[in-house]
N, C-alpha and C positions, 0 to 999 in steps of 0.2 A: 299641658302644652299640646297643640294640636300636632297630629302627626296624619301628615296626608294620604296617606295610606290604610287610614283605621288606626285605633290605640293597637300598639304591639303586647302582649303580655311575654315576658322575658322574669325570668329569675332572677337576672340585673339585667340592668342596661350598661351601654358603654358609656365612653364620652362623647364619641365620636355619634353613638344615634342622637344624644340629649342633642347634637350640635345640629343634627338635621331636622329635628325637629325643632328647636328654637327657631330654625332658618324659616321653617314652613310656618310657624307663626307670627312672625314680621311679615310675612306676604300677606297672610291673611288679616293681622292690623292694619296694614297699609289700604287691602283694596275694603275691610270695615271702613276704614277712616273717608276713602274717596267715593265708598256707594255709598254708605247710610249715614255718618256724621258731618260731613260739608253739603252733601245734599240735603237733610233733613234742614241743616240750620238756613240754609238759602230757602228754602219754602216758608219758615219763621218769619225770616226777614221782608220776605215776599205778600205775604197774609194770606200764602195758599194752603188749602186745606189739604190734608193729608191723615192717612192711617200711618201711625206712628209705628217703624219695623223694632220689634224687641229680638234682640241678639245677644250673643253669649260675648263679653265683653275681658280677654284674657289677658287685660294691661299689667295688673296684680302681677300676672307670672314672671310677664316679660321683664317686669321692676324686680320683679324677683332677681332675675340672670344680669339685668345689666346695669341696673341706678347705683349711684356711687354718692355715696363710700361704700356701702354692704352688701352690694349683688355681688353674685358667685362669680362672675369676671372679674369685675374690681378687684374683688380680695384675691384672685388666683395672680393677676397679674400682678398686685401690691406686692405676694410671695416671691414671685419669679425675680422681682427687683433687687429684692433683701437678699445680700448672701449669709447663703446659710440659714433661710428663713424655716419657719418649722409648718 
């Protein structure tokens, strides 16, 4: 997960960084998604030629932490719901 500051190396991490840097990678999907994947496809649709930009593409992750049923939010909150949950 991108951490906009450079990767940290840490002995652990907290929650609280994983939480900052998830944050700084939703930014960075966002402005991928509005520079390089809606403009790329309008110059498709267009028939303009273009050098196609290859980029590191961190969706995997981000599905990681939040697609449900089984991203690591999902299931923390699934827990938080359950009393008593393990």
């Amino acid at each position: 997960i991108l951490d906009i500051f450079g990767f940290e190396i840490f002995k652990t991490n907290s929650f609280e960084q994983l939480c900052i840097n998830f944050t700084n990678e939703r930014l960075q999907q966002h402005f991928n998604r509005h520079t390089f994947k809606l403009e790329q496809n309008i110059y498709c649709s267009e028939g303009i030629d273009f050098d196609e930009i290859d980029y590191i593409d961190n969706q995997p992750m981000v599905d990681l932490i939040t697609k449900k049923p089984h991203g690591v939010l999902p299931l923390l909150d699934e827990e938080l719901r359950i009393p008593k949950g393990s």
